[in-house]
N, C-alpha and C positions, 0 to 999 in steps of 0.2 A: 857729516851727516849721512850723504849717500850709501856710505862703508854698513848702514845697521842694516842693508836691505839687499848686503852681497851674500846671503847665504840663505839655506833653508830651512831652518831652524822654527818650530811651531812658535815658538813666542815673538819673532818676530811680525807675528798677524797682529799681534797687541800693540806693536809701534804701528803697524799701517792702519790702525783704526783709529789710534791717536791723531796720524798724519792728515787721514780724509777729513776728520772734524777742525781740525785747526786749519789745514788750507778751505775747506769749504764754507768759514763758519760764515765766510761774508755774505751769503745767500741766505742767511738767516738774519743777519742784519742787518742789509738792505734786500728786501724779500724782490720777486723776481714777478713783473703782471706780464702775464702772455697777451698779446696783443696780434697774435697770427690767429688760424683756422688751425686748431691741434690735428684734426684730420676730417675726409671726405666724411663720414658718414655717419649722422647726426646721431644716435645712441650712443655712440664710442664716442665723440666730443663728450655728450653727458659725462660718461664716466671718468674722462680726463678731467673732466673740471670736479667733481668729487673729490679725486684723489689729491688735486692742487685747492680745494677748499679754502685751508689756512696754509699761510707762511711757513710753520713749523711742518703743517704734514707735508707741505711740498719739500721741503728741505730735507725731511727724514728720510724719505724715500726714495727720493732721486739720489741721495747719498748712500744708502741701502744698494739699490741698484748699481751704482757704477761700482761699492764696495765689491760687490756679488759679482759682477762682472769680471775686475779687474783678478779675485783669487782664481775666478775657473781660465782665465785668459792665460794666467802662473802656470797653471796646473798643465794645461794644454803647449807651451811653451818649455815644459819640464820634459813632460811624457815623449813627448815629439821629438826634443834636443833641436827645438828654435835658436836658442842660444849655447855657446860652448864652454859658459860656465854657470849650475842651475842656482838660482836665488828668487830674491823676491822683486827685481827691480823692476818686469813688466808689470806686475803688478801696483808698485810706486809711481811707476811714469805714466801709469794709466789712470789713477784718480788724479797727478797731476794736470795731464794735458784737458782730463773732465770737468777742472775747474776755472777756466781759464775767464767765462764772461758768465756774470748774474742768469745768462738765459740758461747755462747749463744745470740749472737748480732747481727748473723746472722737471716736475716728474711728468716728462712729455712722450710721446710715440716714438721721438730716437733713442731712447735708454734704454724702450723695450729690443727696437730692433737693432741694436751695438750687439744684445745677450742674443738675438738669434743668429746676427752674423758669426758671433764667438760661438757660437754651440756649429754652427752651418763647417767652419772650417776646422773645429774636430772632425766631425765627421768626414769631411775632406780627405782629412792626414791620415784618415783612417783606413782610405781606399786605397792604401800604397801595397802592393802585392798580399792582397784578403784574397782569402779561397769566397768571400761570402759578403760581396759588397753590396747588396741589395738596402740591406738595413738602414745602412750609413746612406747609399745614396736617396734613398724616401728622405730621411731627417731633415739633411741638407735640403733637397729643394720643400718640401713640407714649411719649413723655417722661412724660405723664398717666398714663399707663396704668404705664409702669415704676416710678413713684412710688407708684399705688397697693398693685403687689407687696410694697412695701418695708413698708408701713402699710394698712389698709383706711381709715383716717380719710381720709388722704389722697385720697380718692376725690374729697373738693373741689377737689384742686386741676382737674380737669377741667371743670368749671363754669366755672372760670377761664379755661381755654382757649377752651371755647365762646363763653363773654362774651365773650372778647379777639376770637376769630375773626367775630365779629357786630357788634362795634365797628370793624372795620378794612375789614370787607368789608358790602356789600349782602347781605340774608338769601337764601341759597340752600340749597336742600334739600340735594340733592345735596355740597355743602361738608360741610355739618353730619353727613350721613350717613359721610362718608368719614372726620371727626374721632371720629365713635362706633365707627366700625370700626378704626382706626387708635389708640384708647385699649385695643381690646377684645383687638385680639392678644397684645401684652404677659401679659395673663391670662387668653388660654388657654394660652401656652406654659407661663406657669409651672405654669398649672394640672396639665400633659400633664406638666413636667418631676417636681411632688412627688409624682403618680401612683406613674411609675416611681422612685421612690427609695422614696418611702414607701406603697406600693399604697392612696394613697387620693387622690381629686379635691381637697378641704379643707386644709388645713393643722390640727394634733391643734390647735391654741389660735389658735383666733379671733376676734379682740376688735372686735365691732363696732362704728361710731362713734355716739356718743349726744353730739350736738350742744344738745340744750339739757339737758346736766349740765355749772354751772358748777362747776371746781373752787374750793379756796381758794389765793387767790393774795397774802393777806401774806407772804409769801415776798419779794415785787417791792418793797414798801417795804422793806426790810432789805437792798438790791442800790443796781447805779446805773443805776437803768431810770430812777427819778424826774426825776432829771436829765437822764438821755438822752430821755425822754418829752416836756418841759419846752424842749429845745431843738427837737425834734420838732413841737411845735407850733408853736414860731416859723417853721421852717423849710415850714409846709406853710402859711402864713396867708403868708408872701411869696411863693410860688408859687404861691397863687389870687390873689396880688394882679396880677400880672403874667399871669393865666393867658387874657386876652382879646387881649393883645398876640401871642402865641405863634402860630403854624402849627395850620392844622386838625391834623395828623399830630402835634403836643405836644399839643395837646386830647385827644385821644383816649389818648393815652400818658399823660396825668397821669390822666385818667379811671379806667383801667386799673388802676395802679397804684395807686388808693384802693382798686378792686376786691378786689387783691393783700394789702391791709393789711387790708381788714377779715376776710376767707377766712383769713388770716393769725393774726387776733388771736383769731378764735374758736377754730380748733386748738388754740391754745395754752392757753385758759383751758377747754377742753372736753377736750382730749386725755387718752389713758391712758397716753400715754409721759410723759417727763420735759420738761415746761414751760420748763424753763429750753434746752434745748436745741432746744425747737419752736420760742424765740425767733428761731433764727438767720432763719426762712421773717420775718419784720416786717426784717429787718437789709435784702433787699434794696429794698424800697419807700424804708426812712428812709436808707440810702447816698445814695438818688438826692436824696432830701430837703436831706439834709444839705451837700450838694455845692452845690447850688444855693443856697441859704441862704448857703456862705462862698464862694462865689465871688465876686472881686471884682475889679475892673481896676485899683484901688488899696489902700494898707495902710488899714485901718481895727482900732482899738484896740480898738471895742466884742467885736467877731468873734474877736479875739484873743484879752480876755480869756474870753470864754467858750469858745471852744476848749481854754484853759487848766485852767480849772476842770471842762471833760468831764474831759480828760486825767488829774488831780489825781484825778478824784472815782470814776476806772474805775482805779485804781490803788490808792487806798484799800480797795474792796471789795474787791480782790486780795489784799491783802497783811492788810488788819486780822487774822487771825485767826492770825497768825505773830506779829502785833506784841502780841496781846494784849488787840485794842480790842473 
């Protein structure tokens, strides 16, 4: 099955569309009730809760979304030569790993901000010897900064951005300055926008981020993270294997991308939203992961079977609690 999504062929967006609905249909039914604070600042709850109204619209769209994610995440993994054979497979392993737990079916604040981290690290790649980095570096933290409106945790992903922009470019002031000014707009507009709606600068609930409170996260053995974790390390132990072979411009992008994974992994086990949904922010680092791990220029069984057994084992946590297990 893996083999339909080792090439770049346009018809094969017609199998990954097929793929997103049948591995996500579980979230259509058994629909997904949020039960956290979708974010700080009570007009944008409003409109979260809009958009997740019904069952169906919340299903449509958060599957829309991680769709739309996962092609331009391809795209960006193509253009860049993330991986050293171009297909569809980030894009596969990326509606995979989005489908993992009912919470991801919510159309919540992390799906929006997955597409600005994926948009934030084009930009990124982009900075690698540009006569005219200015552009790129606005987007990316601009991106930072709308991400932080959505969440105040999310403040790290800007650190992200700066690491990124200081691994791809020579340290200059001036850059750096333009990427803090360029994070900062985003929050004063919203700041200026809750004003006028709710005459005050703050938003009434704000939940600031406390990075070293772990939560408990038994939760993660009772899912198929273990599994997915599991393959995840095989997948990142062949790409530092290979990782001296690679273009300075992959050095630096797998670099990065560990970056991504660990600012990623703390969110999640630190965060005051819902963990299982912060997951999706680790989906794009292990996509890339994963892609490269099965890329292959021939059929090999081993890769297969364990593709199989993901498959198997992200289906099983799906479904068990219909089945009765």
């Amino acid at each position: 099955m893996i083999r339909i999504f080792t090439n770049t062929l346009n018809q094969t967006i017609f199998a990954l569309i097929i793929f997103t609905v049948l591995i996500r249909f579980f979230g259509y039914y058994v629909p997904y009730i949020n039960k956290t604070q979708t974010v700080d600042i009570s007009y944008l709850a409003h409109v979260f809760n809009i958009l997740n109204s019904t069952p169906l619209k919340s299903f449509v769209l958060s599957s829309l979304m991680v769709l739309l994610s996962a092609l331009i995440l391809n795209n960006i993994c193509i253009k860049h030569e993330l991986i050293f054979i171009p297909s569809f497979l980030p894009a596969y392993f990326y509606v995979m790993l989005n489908s993992l737990f009912p919470d991801q079916f919510y159309a919540g604040p992390t799906v929006f901000v997955n597409l600005f981290i994926i948009l934030s690290i084009d930009a990124i790649l982009s900075l690698y010897r540009s006569e005219r980095p200015t552009n790129a570096i606005f987007i990316a933290s601009v991106l930072a900064g709308i991400s932080a409106l959505l969440n105040v945790s999310y403040l790290a992903f800007f650190l992200f951005v700066i690491i990124g922009l200081n691994v791809f470019r020579p340290f200059n002031i001036r850059e750096n300055m333009a990427a803090l000014i360029g994070f900062l707009i985003p929050l004063y507009m919203g700041t200026m926008l809750n004003y006028l709606i709710n005459n005050t600068f703050l938003p009434f609930y704000l939940f600031f981020p406390d990075y070293g409170n772990i939560n408990n996260q038994w939760w993660a053995l009772q899912s198929a993270l273990p599994a997915v974790l599991l393959v995840g390390i095989f997948a990142i132990l062949r790409m530092f294997k290979n990782f001296f072979r690679n273009t300075t411009k992959s050095k630096r992008a797998i670099q990065m991308l560990m970056i991504l994974s660990i600012i990623s992994l703390i969110l999640m086990v630190t965060g005051k939203q819902n963990p299982r949904q912060e997951f999706t922010f680790l989906s794009i680092p292990l996509s890339i992961y994963f892609a490269f791990y099965f890329s292959n220029y021939s059929f090999n069984w081993l890769k297969e079977i364990i593709h199989l057994i993901l498959i198997v084992t992200v289906l099983f946590f799906q479904y068990r609690s219909i089945l009765g297990i």
